[in-house]
C-alpha positions in Angstrom: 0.0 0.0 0.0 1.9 3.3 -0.7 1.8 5.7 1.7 0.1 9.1 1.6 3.2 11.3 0.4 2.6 9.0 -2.6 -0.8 9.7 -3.4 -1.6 13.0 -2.5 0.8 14.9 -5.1 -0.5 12.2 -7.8 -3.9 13.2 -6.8 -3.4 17.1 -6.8 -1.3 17.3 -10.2 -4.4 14.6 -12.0 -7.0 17.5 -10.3 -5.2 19.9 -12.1 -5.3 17.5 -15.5 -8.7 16.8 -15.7 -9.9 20.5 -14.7 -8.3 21.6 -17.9 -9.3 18.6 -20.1 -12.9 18.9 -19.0 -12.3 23.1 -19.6 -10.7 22.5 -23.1 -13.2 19.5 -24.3 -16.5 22.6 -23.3 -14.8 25.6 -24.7 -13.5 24.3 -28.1 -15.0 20.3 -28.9 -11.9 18.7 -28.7 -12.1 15.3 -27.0 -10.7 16.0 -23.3 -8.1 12.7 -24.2 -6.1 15.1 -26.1 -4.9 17.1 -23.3 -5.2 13.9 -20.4 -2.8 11.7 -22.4 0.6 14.1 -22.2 -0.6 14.9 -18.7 -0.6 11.9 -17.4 2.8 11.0 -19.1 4.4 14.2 -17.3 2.5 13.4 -14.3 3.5 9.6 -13.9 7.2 10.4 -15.1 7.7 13.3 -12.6 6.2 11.1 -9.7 9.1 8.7 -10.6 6.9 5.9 -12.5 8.9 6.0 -16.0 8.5 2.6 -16.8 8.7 1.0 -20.3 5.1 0.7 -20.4 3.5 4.5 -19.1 2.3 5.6 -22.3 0.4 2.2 -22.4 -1.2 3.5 -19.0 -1.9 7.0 -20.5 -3.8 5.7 -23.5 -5.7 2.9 -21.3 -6.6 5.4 -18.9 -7.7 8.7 -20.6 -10.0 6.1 -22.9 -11.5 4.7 -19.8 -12.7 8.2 -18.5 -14.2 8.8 -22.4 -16.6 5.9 -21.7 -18.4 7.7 -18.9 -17.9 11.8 -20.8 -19.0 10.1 -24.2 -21.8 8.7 -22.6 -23.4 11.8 -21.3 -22.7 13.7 -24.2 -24.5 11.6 -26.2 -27.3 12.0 -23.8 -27.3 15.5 -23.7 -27.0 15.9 -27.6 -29.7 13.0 -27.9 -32.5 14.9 -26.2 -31.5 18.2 -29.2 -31.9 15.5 -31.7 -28.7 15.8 -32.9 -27.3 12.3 -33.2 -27.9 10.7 -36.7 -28.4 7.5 -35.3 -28.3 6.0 -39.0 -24.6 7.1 -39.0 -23.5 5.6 -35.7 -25.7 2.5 -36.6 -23.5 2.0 -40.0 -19.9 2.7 -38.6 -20.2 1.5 -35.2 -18.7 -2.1 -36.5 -16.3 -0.9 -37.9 -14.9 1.7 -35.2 -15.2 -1.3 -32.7 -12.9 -4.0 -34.4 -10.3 -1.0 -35.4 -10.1 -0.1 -32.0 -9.5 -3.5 -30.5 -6.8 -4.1 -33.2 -5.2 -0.5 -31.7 -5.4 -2.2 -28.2 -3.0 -5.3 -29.3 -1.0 -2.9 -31.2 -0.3 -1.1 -28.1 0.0 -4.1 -25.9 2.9 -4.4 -27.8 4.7 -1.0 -28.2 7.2 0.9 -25.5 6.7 4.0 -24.6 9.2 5.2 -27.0 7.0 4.2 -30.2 3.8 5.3 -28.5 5.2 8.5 -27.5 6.4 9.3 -31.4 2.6 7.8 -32.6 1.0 10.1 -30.3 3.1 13.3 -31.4 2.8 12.7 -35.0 -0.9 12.3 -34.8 -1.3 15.2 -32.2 0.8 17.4 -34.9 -1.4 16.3 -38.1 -4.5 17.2 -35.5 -3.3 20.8 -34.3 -2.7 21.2 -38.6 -6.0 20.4 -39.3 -7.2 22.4 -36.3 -5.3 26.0 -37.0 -5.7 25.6 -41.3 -8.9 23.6 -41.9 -11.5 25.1 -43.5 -15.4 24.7 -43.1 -15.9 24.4 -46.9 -13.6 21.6 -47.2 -15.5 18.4 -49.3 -14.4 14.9 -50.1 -17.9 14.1 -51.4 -21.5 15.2 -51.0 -22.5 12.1 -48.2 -21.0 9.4 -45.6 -19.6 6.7 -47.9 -20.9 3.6 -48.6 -19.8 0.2 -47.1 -17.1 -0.2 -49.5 -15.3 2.7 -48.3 -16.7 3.0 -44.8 -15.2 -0.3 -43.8 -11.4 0.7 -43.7 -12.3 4.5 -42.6 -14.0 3.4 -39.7 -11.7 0.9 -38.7 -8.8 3.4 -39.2 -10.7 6.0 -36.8 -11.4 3.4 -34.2 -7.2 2.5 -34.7 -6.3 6.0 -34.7 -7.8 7.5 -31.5 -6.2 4.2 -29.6 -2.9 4.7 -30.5 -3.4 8.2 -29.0 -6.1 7.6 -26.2 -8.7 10.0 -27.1 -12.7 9.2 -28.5 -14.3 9.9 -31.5 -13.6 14.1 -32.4 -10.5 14.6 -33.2 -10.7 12.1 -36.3 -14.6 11.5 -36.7 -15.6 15.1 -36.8 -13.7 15.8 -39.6 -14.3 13.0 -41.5 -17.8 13.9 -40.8 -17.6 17.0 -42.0 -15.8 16.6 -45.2 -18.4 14.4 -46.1 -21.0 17.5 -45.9 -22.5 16.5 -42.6 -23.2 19.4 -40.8 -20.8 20.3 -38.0 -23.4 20.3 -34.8 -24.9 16.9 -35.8 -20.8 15.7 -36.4 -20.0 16.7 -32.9 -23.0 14.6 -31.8 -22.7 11.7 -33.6 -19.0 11.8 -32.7 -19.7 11.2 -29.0 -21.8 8.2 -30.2 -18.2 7.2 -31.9 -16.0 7.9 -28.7 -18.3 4.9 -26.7 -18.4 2.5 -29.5 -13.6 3.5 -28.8 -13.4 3.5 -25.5 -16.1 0.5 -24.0 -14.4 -2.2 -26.0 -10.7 -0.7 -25.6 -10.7 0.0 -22.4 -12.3 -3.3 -21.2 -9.3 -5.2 -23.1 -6.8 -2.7 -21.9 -8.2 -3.9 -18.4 -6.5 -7.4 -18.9 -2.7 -5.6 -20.0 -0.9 -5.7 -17.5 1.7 -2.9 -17.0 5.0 -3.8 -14.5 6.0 -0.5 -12.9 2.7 1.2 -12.8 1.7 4.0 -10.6 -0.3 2.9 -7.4 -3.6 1.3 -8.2 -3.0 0.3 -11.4 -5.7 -2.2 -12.7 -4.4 -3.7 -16.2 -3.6 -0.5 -18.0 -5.9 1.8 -16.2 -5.3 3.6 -13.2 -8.2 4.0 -11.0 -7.2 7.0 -9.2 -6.5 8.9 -12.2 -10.2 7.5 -14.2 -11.6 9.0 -10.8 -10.1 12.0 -10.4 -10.8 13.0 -13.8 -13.9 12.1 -14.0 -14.9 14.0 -11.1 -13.2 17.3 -12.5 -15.0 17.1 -15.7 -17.7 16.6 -15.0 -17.3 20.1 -13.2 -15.6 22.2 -16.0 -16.6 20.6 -19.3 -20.2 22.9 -18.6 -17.9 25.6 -17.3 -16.5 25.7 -20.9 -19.1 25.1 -22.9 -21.2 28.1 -21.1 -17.9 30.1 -22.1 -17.7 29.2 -25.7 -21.2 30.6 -25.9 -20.2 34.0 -24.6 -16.8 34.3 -27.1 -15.8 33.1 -30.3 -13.6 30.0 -30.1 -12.3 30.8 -33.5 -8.8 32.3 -32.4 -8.9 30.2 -28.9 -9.1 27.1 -31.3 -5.9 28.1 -32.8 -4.4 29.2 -30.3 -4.5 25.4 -28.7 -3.9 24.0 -32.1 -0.3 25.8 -31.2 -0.2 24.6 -28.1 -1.3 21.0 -28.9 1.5 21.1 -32.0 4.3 22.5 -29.2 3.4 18.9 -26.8 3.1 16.5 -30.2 7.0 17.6 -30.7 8.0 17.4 -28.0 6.7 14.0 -27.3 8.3 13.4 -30.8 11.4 14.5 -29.1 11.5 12.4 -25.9 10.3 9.5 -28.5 14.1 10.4 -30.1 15.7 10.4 -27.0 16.8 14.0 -26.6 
């Protein structure tokens, strides 16, 4: 059993953490996993627990606390009528199986790989985020089956390999396929369940030597508690904001911030 000087600095810095992911995830859409992920890396590292397999931890855990926000956004955006049900229906399959291939594909990467994964997809993210445009079109609806397969496996394998639900990739895919951006960030939410139930149930039966205290598997309890509790608090907080200023420049300013943390995770991934 560790010992109270242990657990109390763990448990102040992951209040921090999940006050800001809840605040980020209300004021500008983005999944809250994009900020928990390099927070709990810097948190575990700095409370001495750089093992082989934190990253592994990171991921597990910030897609274990999606479960429970995706869940109650859905909710919430369910009773606006905003989730096209026919949408989550369709790619929900396909989401699934791509995230439990990201779970074994994790199982078997350091923290090293993970860490380069996570900034290189964090980078082509906070791109997007700062230069992409509303008017952007790959075609006029959501694909059919013989292109939905692979594209909805590949978001489910994405957001695994960097621990966040179903925004950061599903929105814009969404989007670029001319679905409307409210009922994208709806439907999304729908996607972040279908990521993080199955992942972070398998993740559960990873184990991880070297883990931070109350480690189950891959998921640490504390830290899924902790952050759940905080945003619950903040995520309305920051949505109440974003309807009293435009998120335009905030969103890019945190696409720069998000691009300064994917390098240097790239960094630390190259050993410098």
């Amino acid at each position: 059993m560790p010992d109270i000087s242990t657990l109390l600095p763990m448990l102040a810095l992951l209040l921090v953490a999940g006050a800001l992911a809840g605040l980020v995830a209300g004021l500008l859409g983005v999944g809250g996993g994009i900020v928990l992920v390099p927070a709990y890396y810097y948190i575990f590292v700095a409370l001495g627990h750089d093992s082989p397999g934190v990253m592994r931890i990171c991921l597990a855990t910030s897609l274990a606390t999606i479960i429970v926000t995706s869940a109650r956004s859905v909710l919430a955006h369910h009773r606006k009528g905003a989730v096209d049900w026919r949408i989550l229906r369709h790619w929900a399959p396909g989401i699934a199986a791509g995230a439990l291939i990201g779970v074994l594909v994790v199982a078997q990467l350091r923290t090293q790989a993970l860490q380069a994964i996570f900034g290189l997809l964090a980078l082509i993210v906070a791109l997007y985020m700062a230069a992409g445009r509303a008017h952007w079109r790959l075609g006029p609806q959501m694909p059919g089956l013989a292109a939905r397969a692979p594209l909805s496996a590949a978001v489910g394998f994405l957001s695994v390999l960097m621990g966040i639900g179903g925004g950061s990739f599903g929105v814009p895919l969404m989007t670029l396929y001319n679905v409307p951006i409210h009922r994208a960030v709806a439907t999304a939410a729908g996607f972040g369940i279908t990521i993080a139930l199955p992942s972070a149930v398998a993740f559960l039966l990873v184990p991880v030597p070297g883990a931070p205290p109350f480690t189950v598997g891959a998921v640490n309890l504390p830290a899924f508690a902790v952050t759940i509790a905080m945003t619950l608090i903040t995520a309305p907080m920051g949505a109440a904001l974003a309807h009293r200023m435009n998120p335009g420049p905030l969103k890019r300013v945190f696409a720069l911030f998000l691009a300064v943390v994917a390098l240097n995770m790239i960094r630390k991934a190259l050993g410098y």
